[in-house]
C-alpha positions in Angstrom: -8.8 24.1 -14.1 -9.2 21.8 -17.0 -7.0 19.4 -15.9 -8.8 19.3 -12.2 -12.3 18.5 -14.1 -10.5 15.8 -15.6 -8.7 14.6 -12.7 -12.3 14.6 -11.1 -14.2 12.8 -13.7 -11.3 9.9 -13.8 -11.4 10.0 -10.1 -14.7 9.3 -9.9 -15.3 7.2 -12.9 -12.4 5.3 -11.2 -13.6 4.7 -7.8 -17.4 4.1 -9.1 -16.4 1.3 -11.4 -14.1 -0.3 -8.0 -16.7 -0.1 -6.0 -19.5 -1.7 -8.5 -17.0 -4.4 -8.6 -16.4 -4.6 -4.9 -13.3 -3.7 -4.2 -14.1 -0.8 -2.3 -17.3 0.0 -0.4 -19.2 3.1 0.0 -17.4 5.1 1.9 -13.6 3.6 0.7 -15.1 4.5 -3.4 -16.1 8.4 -1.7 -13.0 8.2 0.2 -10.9 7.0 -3.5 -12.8 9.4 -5.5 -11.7 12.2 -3.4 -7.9 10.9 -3.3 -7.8 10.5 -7.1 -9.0 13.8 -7.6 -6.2 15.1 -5.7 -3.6 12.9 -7.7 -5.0 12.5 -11.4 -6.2 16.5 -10.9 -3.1 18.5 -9.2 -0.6 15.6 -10.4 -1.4 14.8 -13.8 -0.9 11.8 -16.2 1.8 10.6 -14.7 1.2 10.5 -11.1 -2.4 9.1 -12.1 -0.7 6.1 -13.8 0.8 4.7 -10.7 -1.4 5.1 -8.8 -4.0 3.0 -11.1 -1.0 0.6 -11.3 -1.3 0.0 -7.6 -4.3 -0.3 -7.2 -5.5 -2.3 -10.2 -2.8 -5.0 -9.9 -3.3 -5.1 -5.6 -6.9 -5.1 -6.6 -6.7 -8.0 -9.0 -4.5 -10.0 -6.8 -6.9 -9.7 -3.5 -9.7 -10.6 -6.1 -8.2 -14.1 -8.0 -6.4 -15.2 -4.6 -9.5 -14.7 -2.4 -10.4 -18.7 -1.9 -6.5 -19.5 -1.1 -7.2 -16.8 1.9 -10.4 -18.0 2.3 -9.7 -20.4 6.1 -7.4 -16.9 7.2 -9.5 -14.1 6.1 -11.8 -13.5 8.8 -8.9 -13.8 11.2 -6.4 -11.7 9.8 -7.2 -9.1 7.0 -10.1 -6.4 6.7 -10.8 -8.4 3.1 -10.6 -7.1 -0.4 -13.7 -4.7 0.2 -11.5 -1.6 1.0 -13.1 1.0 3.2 -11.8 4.5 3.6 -9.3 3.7 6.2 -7.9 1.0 4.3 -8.1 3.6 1.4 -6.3 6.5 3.4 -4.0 4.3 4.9 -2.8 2.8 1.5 -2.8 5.7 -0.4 -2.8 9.3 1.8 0.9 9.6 2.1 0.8 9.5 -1.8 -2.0 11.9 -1.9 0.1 14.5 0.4 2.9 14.5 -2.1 0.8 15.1 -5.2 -0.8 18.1 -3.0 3.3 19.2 -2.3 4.0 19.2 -5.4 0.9 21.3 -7.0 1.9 23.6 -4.1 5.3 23.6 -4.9 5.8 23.5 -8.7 5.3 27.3 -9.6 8.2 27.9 -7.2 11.0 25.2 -6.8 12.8 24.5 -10.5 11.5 20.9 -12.2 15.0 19.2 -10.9 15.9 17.3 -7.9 13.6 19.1 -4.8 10.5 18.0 -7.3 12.0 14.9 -8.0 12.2 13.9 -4.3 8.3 14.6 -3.9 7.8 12.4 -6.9 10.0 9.4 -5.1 7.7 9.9 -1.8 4.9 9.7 -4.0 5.9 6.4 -5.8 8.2 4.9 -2.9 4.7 5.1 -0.8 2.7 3.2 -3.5 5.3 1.0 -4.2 5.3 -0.2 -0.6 1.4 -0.6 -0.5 1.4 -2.7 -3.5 4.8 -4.2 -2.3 2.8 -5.3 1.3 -0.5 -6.3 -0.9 1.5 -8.9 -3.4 3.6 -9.6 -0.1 0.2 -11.4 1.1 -1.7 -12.6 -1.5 1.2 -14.7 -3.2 2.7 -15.3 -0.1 -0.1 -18.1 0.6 1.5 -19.8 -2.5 4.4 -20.9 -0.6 4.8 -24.7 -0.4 5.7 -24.2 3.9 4.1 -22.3 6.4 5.7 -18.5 6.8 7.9 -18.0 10.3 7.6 -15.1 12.4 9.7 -12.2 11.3 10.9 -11.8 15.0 11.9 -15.3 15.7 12.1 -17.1 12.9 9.0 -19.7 14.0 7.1 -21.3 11.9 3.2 -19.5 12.2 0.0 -20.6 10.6 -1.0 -18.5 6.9 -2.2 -15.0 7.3 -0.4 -14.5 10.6 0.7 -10.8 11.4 4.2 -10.5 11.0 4.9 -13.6 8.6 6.8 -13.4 6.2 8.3 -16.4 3.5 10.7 -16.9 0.5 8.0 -16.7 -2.4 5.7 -13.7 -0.4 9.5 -11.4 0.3 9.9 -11.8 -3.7 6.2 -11.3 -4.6 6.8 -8.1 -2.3 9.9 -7.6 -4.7 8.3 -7.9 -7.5 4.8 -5.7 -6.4 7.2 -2.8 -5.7 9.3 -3.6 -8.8 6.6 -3.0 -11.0 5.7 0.4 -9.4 8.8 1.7 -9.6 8.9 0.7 -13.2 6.2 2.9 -13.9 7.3 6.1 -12.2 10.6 5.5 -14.3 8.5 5.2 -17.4 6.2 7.9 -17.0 9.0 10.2 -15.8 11.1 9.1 -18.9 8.0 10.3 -21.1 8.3 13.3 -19.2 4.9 12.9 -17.1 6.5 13.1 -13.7 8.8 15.4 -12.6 12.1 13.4 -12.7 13.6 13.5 -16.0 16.0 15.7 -14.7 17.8 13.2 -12.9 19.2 9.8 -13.4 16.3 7.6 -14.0 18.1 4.5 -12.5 18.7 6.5 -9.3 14.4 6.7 -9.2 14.0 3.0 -9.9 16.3 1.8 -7.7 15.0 4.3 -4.6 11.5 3.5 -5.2 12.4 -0.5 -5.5 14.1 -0.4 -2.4 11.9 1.9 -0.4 8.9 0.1 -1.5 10.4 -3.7 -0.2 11.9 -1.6 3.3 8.3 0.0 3.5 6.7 -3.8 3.1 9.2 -5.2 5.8 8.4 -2.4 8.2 4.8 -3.6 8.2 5.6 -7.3 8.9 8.3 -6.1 12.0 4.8 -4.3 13.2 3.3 -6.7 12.5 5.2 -9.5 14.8 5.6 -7.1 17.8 3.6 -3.5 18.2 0.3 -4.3 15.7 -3.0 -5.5 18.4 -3.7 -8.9 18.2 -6.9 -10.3 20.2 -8.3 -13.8 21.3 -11.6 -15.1 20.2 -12.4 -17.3 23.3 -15.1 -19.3 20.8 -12.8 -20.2 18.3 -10.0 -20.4 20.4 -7.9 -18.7 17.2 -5.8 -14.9 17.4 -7.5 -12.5 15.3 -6.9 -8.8 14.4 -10.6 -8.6 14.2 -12.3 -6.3 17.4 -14.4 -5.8 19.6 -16.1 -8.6 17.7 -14.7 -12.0 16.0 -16.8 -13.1 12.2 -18.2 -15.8 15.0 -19.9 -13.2 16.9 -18.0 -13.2 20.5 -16.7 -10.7 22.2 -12.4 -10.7 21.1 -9.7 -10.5 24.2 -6.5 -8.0 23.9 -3.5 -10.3 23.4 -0.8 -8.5 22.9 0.4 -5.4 21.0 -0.9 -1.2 21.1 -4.6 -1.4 21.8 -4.5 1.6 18.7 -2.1 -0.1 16.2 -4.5 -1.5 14.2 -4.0 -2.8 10.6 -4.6 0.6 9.0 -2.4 2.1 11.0 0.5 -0.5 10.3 -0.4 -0.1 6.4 -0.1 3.4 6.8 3.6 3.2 8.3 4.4 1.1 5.6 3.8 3.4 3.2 5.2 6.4 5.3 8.7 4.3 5.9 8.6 3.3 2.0 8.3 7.0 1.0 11.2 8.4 3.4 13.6 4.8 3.0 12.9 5.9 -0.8 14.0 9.6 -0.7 16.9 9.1 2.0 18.1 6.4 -0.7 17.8 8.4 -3.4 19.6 11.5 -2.4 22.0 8.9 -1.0 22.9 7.6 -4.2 
């Protein structure tokens, strides 16, 4: 009980501080404050630390690279005021495993059938924060990014564009995730220390970058991408575009939205990290 209360008053303290700093608005700091209940209060230390390592470094990064986004932003991207969709869809996969594994703890030993909750759990985060460096240091790259499906140069911020300096940014985003499941399982935080620690590191690294790559295949072929007729520029913004007019269906799932592409990302990153761990 006394680690829920503190798993509550982090959560909280947590998603009130993100959302007086704008980073999340109402109802994505209620929907945060909820979610890191569930994972600083039935997790622990351990599953609390990467989460706040995603979400402070993909924060950070949408914050000090908002004016390179600033001419694709209102075509392309919710923005770096997260609401609760962009909150669930980033970090609910995550969430479910923390609530498998306070489920599942008093009954399964502390070896590998915990261990493979605790990859989900950090494959999924390490594929958020793997999609979120993905984009904001991807706009860094001297030439334009080219479609993931053919390989054509597109204009910045495009769906489904991917480049040299944005694939190792993603590298690098779910790098550093998987570097702190390792550590805080190594402390003995997580439950992993059980098992080779290089077989978590390298599972989570690679299930984060598949997870990232998954969203920008979407991204190029199933997400919705609409027409503003005003602006005469594709947007994944709908019904209306920032200019006010009505935005046309282009091409893509009426449904498959942005949130729901995140989400698969995160959902492919957490199983590409488990089948590769019990692979290895």
């Amino acid at each position: 009980m006394l680690n829920f209360l503190i798993g509550l008053f982090v959560g909280v303290g947590v998603a009130y501080l993100a959302y007086r700093a704008s980073s999340l608005n109402r109802s994505g700091a209620l929907t945060a404050a909820v979610l890191g209940t569930i994972v600083f209060g039935l997790g622990g230390g351990g599953w609390a630390l990467v989460m706040l390592t995603f979400f402070i470094s993909s924060s950070l990064l949408s914050k000090f690279f908002r004016a390179k986004k600033a001419g694709t932003e209102g075509d392309f991207a919710k923005g770096s005021n997260r609401d609760a969709w962009q909150v669930l869809a980033n970090g609910g996969v995550a969430g479910a495993a923390a609530l498998l594994y306070f489920l599942l703890k008093r009954c399964l030993p502390n070896g590998e059938p915990l261990s493979v909750l605790w990859v989900a759990f950090a494959a999924s985060l390490a594929g958020a924060n793997a999609d979120t460096w993905g984009t904001e240091l991807g706009v860094l790259n001297p030439r334009p990014p080219v479609l993931l499906t053919t390989l054509r140069h597109v204009p910045q911020g495009t769906s489904g564009g991917v480049s040299l300096l944005g694939t190792l940014a993603a590298l690098a985003g779910s790098a550093l995730v998987s570097g702190m499941a390792v550590w805080a399982a190594w402390m003995g935080w997580a439950p992993a220390r059980a098992v080779p620690l290089w077989k978590v590191f390298a599972a989570v690294t690679a299930g984060g970058l598949l997870g990232s790559l998954v969203d920008s295949l979407l991204g190029a072929t199933l997400q919705a991408i609409y027409f503003c007729p005003n602006c005469e520029k594709l947007t994944e913004k709908h019904p209306q575009h920032t200019c006010g007019a009505q935005t046309l269906h282009q091409r893509g799932l009426a449904w498959l939205n942005n949130d729901w592409v995140n989400f698969i990302c995160t959902l492919s990153a957490a199983l590409a990290g488990v089948s590769l761990f019990l692979l290895f």
